[in-house]
N, C-alpha and C positions, 0 to 999 in steps of 0.2 A: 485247362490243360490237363491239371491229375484227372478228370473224369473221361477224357477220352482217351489217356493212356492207360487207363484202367480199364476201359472197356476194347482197347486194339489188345491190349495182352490176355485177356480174358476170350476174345473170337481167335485168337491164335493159338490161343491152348486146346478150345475148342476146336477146331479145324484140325489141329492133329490128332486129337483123341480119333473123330470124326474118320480120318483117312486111315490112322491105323485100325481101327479096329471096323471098317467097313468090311471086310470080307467075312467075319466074325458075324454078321446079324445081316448082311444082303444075301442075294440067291446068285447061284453063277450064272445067271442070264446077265444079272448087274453088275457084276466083277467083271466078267468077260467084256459084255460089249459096251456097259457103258462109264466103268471104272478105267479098267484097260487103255481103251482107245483114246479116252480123254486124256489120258495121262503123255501117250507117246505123238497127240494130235498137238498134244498143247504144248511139247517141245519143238516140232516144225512150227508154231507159231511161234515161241516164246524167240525163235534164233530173227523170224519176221522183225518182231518187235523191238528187239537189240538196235536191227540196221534204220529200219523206221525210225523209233521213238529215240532213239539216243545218236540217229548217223544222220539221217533225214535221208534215207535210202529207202526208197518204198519199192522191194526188191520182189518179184515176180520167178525167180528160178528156185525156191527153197526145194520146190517138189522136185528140181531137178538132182539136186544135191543127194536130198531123200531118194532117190532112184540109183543113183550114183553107186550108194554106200550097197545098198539091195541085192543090186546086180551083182556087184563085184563078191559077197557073200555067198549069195547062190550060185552062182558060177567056180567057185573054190570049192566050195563045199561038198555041192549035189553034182555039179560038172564034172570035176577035177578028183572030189574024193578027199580034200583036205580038210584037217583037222579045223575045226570051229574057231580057235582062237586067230588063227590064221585069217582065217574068211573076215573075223571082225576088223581085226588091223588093218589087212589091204582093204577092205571097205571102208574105212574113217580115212585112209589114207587117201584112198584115191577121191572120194567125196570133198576132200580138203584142199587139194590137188587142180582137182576141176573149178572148184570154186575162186584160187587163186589167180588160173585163169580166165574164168570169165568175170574176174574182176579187173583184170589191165587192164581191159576191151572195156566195161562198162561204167567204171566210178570214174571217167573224164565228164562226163555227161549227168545232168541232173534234170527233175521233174519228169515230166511225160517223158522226155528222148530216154530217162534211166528205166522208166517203166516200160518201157515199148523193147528197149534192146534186153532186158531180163526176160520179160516173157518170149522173146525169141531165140535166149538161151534154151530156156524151159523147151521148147516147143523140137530146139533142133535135139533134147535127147530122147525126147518122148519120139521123134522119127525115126530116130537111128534105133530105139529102143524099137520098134514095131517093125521093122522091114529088116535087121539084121538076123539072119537065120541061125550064123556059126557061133556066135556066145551067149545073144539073150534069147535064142529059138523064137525070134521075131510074134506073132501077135498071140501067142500061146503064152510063151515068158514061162517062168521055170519052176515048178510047181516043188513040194515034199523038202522045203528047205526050214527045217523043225526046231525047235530050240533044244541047243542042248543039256546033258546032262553034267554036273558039275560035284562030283564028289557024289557024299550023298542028297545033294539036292537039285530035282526033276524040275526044269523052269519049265516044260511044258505043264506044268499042275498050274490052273491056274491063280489059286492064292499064292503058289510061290511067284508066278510071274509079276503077279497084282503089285506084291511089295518089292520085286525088283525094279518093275519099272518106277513106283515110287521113290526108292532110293536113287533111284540116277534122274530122275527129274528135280527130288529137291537138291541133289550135287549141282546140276547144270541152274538152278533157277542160282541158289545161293554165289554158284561161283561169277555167275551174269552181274548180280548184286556191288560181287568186291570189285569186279572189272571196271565197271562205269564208278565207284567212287574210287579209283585209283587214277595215275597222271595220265595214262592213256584213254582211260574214260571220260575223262572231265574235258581234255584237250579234245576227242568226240565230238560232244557238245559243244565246244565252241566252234569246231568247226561247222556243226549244223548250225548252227545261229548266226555265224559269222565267219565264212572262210578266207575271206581276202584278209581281212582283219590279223585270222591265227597267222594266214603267211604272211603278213608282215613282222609277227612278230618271230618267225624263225618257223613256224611248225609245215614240215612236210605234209600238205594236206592229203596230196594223192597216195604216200606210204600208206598212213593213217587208214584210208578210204580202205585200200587192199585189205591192210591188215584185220579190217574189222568185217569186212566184207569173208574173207576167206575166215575166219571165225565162225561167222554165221555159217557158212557150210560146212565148216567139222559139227555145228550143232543138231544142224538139220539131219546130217549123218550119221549120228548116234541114232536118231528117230526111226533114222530108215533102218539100221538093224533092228531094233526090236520091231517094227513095221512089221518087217519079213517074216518074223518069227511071226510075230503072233499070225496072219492070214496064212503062215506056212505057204506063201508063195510070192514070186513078184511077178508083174506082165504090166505092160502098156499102159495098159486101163489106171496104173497103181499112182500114176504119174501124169495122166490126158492134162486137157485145160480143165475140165472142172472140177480136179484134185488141188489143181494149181489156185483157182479162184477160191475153190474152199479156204484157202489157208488166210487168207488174206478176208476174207467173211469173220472167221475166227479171230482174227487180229483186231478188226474194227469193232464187232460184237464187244468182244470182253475189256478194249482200252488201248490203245497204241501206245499210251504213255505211262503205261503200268503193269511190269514183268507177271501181275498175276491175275492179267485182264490174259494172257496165254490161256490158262490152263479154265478161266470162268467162261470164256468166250466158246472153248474146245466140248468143254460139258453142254454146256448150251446149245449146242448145235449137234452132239451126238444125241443128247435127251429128244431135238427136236425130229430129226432125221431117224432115232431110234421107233418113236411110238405118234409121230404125225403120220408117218406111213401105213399106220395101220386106221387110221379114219379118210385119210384122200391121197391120192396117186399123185398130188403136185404137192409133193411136202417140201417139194423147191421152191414152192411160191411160199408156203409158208415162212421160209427162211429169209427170201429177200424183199418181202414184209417187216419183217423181224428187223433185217438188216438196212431200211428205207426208217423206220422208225429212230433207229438208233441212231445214225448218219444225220437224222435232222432236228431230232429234240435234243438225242444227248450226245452230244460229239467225243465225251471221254469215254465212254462206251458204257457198258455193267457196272465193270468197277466204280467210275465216276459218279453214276448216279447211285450207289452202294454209300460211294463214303458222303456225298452231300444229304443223303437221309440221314444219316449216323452223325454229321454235324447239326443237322436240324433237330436232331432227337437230343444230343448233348447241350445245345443251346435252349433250348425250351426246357430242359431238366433242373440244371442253372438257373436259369430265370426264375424258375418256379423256387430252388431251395434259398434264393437271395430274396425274393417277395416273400416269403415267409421268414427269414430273418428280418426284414424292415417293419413287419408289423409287430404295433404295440404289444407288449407281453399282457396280460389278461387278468390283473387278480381281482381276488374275490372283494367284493364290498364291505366296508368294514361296519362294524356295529354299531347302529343308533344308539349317538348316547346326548340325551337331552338336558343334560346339566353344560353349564357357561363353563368355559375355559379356565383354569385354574379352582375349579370346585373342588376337588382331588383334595387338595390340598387345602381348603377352607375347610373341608369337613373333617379331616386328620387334626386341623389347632381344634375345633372346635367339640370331636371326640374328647382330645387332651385337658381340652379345659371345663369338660363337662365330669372328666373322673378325679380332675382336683377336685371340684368344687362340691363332691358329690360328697365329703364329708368335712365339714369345715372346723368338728371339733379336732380333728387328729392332726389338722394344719397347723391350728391354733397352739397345738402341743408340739407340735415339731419346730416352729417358732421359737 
């Protein structure tokens, strides 16, 4: 046990040296596309992985949520002419908004029927999103919606961006954290384990359901603003189904049952999508390769198979410094010595009585 808490605290201290000082020795090709993205992909998962791994809601509308918050920003901002912080507010708002309701509609309903009515959430704003002319200028979608400035700091620069978004990913990871070990998170999980059970014993499973459900869409909402910022645009495309499947690749890639199988599954998939593209045109095949392999060997995803090497390595470490304590200690051979047992001591009387006897007049007079 101390060796493996010594070594979780020791890759977590790493990992943040690592994240904070990554813009410091990477090139902004890395910062940008695959620092960045990772970081705001793997909040749209991370809100996945909430409903999934802690609801047992395997929910298909995050990208809608993340559209949600987008629109309604670009639309304030670049539409309208309103000041940024405004655009952020009604975007988390309404992205929370919407989600609340297309949770009355769909946490009645569990397994495929829950999957099937989310992706047709998903699908009915990606419609509306692409044929409405008068606020999301329909398949175009709304370009120059930039990030703003804040004082004296430019989030379009993108190291200042890099660490913004860092900061509000590890807020939203950590605050996911306190939420599932608190009474509404733990009552979560029992109802994913067991809901007729909680409502027997008092707990309103369907409040519960809403309320965790409509969580996940303020999370996914936050994503979608910095989304927008960084492509400086939103449209259609920003939201299809296979923005939508992506999410849910990333979710199973990095661990469904591990808030930072988000963010490992999110890298993973922009590193692949990043520079598989530049040796084959079906880097989609590559992925769901990737994602066929993972699904069938290692069902806790990256993470999973992360931490069973790291016990394997702990446990073999162990063994090894326990089998070296069990063996005999090693000393040296001691000195032949070819006199009987108690000689030592025969030749000490027989010294003593060789230097009496060696003058026997001076005895004689001591007498």
């Amino acid at each position: 046990m101390m060796i493996t808490r010594i070594m979780g605290i020791a890759s977590l201290i790493a990992l943040a040296l690592f994240l904070l000082t990554f813009p410091l020795f990477a090139s902004q090709f890395l910062v940008v596309q695959v620092g960045i993205q990772s970081l705001y992909l793997g909040i749209v998962a991370l809100s996945l992985i909430f409903l999934a791994g802690y609801g047992g809601m395997v929910s298909l509308a995050q990208m809608a949520f993340y559209g949600a918050s987008g629109y309604m920003l670009a639309i304030l901002t670049v539409t309208y002419g309103l000041p940024w912080f405004i655009g952020v507010i009604a975007g988390l708002l309404f992205a929370t908004l919407l989600a609340a309701i297309f949770a009355l509609i769909s946490v009645r309903t569990q397994g495929i029927y829950f999957i099937m009515i989310t992706l047709a959430e998903a699908m009915l704003v990606f419609y509306y999103a692409d044929q409405d002319r008068i606020f999301t200028n329909g398949h175009t979608g709304i370009n120059g919606v930039l990030a703003p400035r804040v004082g004296p700091l430019v989030i379009t620069d993108p190291n200042t961006f890099y660490y913004m978004t860092l900061i509000i990913a590890s807020l939203v990871y950590l605050g996911l954290r306190y939420i599932v070990r608190s009474p509404f998170g733990l009552a979560l999980q029992g109802i994913r384990d067991n809901a007729r059970r909680m409502q027997s014993l008092g707990f309103n499973v369907y409040a519960q359901r809403v309320a965790a459900f409509t969580l996940a869409g303020f999370i996914a909402g936050i994503a979608g603003i910095l989304g927008t910022w960084y492509d400086a645009a939103i449209s259609p495309g920003s939201i299809d189904l296979t923005r939508t499947i992506n999410i849910l690749v990333i979710a199973v890639l990095g661990g469904l049952s591990y808030f930072e199988g988000a963010f490992v599954g999110a890298t993973f998939f922009v590193l692949v999508t990043t520079y598989a593209s530049s040796f084959t045109d079906r880097f989609n095949t590559v992925i769901g390769l990737a994602f066929l392999a993972v699904a069938l060997f290692f069902p806790e995803g990256l993470i999973g198979l992360s931490k069973k090497a790291v016990q394997l390595i702990t446990r073999t470490t162990a063994w090894r410094w326990r089998y070296s304590l069990s063996l005999p200690s090693r000393k040296p051979p001691p000195v032949p010595d070819n006199s009987m047992p108690g000689t030592s001591a025969t030749v000490a009387e027989d010294e003593q009585f060789l230097i009496v006897s060696v003058k026997p007049e001076e005895e004689e007079k001591q007498l």
